[in-house]
C-alpha positions in Angstrom: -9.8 11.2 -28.9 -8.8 7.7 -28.2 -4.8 8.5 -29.5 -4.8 11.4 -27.1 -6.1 9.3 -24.1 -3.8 6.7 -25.2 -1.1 9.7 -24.8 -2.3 11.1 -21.3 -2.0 7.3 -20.4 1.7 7.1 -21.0 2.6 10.6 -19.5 0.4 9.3 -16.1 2.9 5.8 -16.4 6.0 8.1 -17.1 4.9 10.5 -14.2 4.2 7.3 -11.7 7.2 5.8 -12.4 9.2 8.6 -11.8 7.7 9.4 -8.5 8.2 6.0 -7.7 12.0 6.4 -8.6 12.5 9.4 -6.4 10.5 9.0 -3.2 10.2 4.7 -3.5 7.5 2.8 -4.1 4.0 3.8 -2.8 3.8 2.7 1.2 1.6 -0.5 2.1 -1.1 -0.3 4.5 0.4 -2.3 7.6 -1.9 -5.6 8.7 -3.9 -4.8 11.5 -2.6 -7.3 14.8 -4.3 -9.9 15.5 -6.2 -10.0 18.8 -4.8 -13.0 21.1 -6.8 -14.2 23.8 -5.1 -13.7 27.0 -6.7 -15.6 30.2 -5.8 -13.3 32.7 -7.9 -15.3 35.5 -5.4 -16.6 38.4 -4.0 -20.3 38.2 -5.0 -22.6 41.0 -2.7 -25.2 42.2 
């Protein structure tokens, strides 16, 4: 068994990779923003 996972291993590389040719690589998860404090209280002169 282990020479035929060894084989469904490769075809799942092959398979990836070939995916990966056509359609580009897989899409990253975008960063989530940063929160910025924003004083919005009004500025005294």
């Amino acid at each position: 068994m282990d020479y035929l996972d060894n084989v469904l291993e490769k075809v799942r590389e092959l398979f990836r990779k070939l995916i990966e040719a056509l359609l580009g690589p897989e899409p990253e998860a975008e960063p989530e923003p940063i929160p910025v404090p924003v004083n919005d209280s009004p500025r005294r002169r």
